[in-house]
C-alpha positions as CSV (number, residue, x, y, z in Angstrom):
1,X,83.9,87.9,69.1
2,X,85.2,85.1,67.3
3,X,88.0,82.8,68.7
4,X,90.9,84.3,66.2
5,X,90.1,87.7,67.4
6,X,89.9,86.6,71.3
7,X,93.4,85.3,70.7
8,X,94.8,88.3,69.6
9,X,93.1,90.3,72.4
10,X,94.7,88.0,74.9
11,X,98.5,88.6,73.3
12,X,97.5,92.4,73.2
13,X,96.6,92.3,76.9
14,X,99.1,90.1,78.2
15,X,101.8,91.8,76.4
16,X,100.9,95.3,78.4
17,X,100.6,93.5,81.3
18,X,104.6,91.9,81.1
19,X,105.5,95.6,79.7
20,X,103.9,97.7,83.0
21,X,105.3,94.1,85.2
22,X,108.5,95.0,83.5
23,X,108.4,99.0,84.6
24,X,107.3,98.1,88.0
25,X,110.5,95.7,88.6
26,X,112.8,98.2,87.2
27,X,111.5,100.6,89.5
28,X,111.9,98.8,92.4
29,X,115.4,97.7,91.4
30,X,116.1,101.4,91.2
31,X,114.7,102.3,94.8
32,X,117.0,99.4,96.2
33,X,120.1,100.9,94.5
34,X,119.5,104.2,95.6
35,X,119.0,102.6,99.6
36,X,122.2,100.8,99.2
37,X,124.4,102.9,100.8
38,X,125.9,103.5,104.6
39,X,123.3,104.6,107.1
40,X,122.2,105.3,110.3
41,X,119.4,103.9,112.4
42,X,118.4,105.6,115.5
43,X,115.6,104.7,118.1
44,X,115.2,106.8,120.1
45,X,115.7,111.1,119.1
46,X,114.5,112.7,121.8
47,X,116.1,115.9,122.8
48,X,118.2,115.2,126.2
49,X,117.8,111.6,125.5
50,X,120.3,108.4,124.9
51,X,120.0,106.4,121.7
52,X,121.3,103.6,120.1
53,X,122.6,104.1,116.7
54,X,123.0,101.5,114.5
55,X,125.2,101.7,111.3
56,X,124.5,99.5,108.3
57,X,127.0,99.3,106.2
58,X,127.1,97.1,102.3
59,X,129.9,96.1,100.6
60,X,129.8,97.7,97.3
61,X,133.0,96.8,95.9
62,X,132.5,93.6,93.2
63,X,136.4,92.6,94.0
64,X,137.5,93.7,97.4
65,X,136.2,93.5,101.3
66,X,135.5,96.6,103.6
67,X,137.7,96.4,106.4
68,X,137.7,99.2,107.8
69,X,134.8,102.0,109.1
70,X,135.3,105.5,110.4
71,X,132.6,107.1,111.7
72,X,132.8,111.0,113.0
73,X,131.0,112.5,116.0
74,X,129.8,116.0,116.0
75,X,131.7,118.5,117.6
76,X,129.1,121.4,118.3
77,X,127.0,119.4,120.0
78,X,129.0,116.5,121.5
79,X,127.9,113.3,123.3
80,X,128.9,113.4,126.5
81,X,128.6,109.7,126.8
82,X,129.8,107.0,123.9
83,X,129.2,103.2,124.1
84,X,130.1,100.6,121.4
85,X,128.6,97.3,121.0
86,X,131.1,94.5,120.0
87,X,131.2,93.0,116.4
88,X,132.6,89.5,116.2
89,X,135.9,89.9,114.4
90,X,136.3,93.7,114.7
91,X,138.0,95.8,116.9
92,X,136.4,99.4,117.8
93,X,139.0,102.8,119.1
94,X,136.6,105.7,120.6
95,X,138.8,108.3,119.8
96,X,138.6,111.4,122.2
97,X,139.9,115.2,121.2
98,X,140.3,118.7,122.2
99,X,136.7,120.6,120.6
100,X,137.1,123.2,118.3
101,X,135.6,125.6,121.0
102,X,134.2,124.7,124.2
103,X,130.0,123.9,124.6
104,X,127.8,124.3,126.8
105,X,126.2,121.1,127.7
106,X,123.6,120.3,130.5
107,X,125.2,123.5,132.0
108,X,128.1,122.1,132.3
109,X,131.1,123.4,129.8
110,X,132.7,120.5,127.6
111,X,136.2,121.0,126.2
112,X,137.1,117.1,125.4
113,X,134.5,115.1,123.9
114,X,134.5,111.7,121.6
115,X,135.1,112.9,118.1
116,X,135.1,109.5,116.0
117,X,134.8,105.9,116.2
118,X,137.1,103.6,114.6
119,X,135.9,99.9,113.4
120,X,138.8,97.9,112.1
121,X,138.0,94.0,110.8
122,X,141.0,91.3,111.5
123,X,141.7,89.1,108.3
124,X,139.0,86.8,108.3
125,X,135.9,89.1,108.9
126,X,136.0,91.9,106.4
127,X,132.7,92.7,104.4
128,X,132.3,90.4,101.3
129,X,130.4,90.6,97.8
130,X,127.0,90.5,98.7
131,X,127.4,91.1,102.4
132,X,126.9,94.1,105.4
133,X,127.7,94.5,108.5
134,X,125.8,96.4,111.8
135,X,127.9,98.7,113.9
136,X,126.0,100.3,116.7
137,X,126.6,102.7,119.6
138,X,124.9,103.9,122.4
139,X,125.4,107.9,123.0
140,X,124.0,111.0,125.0
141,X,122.6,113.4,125.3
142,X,121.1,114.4,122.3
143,X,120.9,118.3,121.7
144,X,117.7,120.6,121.1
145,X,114.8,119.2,119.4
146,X,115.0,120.4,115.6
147,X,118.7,119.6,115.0
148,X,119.7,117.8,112.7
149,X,122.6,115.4,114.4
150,X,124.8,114.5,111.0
151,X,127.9,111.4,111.4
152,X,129.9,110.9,108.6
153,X,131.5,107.9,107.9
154,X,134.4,106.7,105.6
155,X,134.3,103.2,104.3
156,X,137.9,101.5,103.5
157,X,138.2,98.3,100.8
158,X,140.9,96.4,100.9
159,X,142.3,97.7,98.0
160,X,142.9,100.6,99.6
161,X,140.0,102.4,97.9
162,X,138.1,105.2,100.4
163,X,134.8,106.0,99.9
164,X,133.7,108.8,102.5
165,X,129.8,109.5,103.0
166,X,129.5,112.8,103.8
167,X,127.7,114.9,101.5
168,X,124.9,116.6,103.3
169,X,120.9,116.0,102.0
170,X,118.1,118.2,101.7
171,X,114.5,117.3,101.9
172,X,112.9,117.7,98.7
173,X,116.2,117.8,96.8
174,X,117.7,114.6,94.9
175,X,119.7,112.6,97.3
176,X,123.0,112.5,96.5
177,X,125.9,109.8,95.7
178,X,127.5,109.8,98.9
179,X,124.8,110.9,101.6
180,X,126.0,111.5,105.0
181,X,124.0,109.2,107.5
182,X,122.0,111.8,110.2
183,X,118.9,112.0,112.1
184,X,116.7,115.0,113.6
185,X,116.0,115.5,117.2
186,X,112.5,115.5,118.0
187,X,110.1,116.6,121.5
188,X,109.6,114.6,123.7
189,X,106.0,115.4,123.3
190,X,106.4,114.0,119.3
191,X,108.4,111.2,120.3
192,X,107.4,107.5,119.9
193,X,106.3,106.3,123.0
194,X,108.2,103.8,124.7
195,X,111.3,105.1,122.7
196,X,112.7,107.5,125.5
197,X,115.8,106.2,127.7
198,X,116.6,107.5,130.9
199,X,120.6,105.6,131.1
200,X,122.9,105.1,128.0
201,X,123.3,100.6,128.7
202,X,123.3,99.4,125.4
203,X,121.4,96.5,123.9
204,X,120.8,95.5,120.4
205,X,119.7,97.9,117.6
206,X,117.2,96.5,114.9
207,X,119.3,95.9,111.5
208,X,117.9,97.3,108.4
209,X,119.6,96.1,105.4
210,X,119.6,97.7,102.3
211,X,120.0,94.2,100.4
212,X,117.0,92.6,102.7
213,X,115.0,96.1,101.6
214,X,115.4,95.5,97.8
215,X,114.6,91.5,97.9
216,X,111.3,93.0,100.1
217,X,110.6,95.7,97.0
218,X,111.0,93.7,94.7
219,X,108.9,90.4,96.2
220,X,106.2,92.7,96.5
221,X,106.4,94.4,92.9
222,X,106.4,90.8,91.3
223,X,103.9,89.7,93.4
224,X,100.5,91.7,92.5
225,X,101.9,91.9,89.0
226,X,101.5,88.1,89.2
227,X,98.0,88.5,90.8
228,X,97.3,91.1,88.2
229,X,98.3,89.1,85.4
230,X,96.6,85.8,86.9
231,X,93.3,87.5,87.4
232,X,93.4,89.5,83.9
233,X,93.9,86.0,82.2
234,X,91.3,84.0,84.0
235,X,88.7,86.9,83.0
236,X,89.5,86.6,79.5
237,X,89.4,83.0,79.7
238,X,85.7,83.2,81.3
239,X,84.9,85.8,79.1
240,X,85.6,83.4,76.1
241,X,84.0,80.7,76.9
242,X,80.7,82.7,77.8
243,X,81.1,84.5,74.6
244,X,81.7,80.4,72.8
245,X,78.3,78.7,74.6
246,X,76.3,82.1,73.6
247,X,77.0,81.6,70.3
């Protein structure tokens, strides 16, 4: 193989390398969209169990702030204990109601429960362009394992735009716009060790963000494309030469 045709070899190669780099990235770029929406943490899900729920919530609004986040509690299985965990700059209502019908919980019958959490930012710490905030509470008991515990939240802008997250999801279906953040209950037997908690005091949740998520997809993405690419060109490079001193 001449040099002229080694050349063009090269170009060929390295131009499907930048084209499947290219696809990759994209991909990635997609899978951060798609995470970039309000959700819910939880670490512990035993059935009978306390957890600490931690709500991540990004700004998605390229001209105004979120200032205000609504989050609803179920009301056929309700938590018979609520905690919040201040947020510098915010202030946090547990709002308490009348159920729909009374339950049954720990045999005890429950007629008043917490049915929503109110977070509402003073002027100076609303949610910015590029920015998220954590919002975590500490609640009991969970119900049976198997259900599937769903909180939907609203998010406010300060334009007064709403956006309310509370479309239900369905495993093997397409996730859609607005998913509603939820967690299933598990066994105690199927339960991460460690995880189960026997009083409801809170401490900190771990923070997941959905920006810190795509800068991770990506990183990775570009990063054995580059090793791919590097390696690939070094080969031909060797290959070349071998091919030059042979002849």
């Amino acid at each position: 193989m001449n040099g002229k045709t080694m050349k063009k070899v090269s170009r060929r190669t390295l131009k499907s390398i930048s084209t499947g780099t290219l696809a990759l990235a994209m991909l990635a770029l997609g899978a951060a969209s798609a995470s970039a929406h309000v959700h819910v943490d939880s670490d512990n899900t035993t059935a009978s169990g306390y957890t600490h729920l931690t709500f991540n919530v990004p700004n998605e609004s390229p001209t105004a702030k979120t200032n205000k986040l609504v989050v609803s509690l179920p009301t056929d299985t309700p938590f018979t204990y609520v905690g919040v965990k201040p947020v510098e700059g915010w202030t946090a209502e547990v709002l308490t109601t009348k159920l729909p019908k009374p339950v049954l919980v720990s045999g005890s019958t429950v007629t008043k429960a917490a049915t929503s959490v109110v977070w509402t930012a003073d002027a100076t710490h609303a949610i910015g362009q590029n920015e998220y905030q954590s919002f975590s509470l500490s609640v009991g008991m969970l119900p049976e394992a198997g259900t599937t515990v769903t909180l939907p939240a609203t998010q406010t802008y300060t334009d007064g735009s709403i956006v309310k997250w509370d479309q239900p999801s369905t495993d093997g279906q397409v996730e859609p716009e607005h998913p509603a953040p939820a967690f299933v209950t598990t066994s105690e037997d199927s339960s991460t060790p460690g995880h189960a908690m026997s009083s409801p005091e809170p401490t900190a949740a771990a923070e997941s963000p959905a920006t810190g998520n795509a800068a991770s997809i990506l990183a990775l993405v570009l990063g054995a494309a580059g090793l791919v690419l590097g390696g690939t060109a070094l080969g031909l490079i060797l290959t070349g030469r071998r091919r030059t001193s042979a002849s």
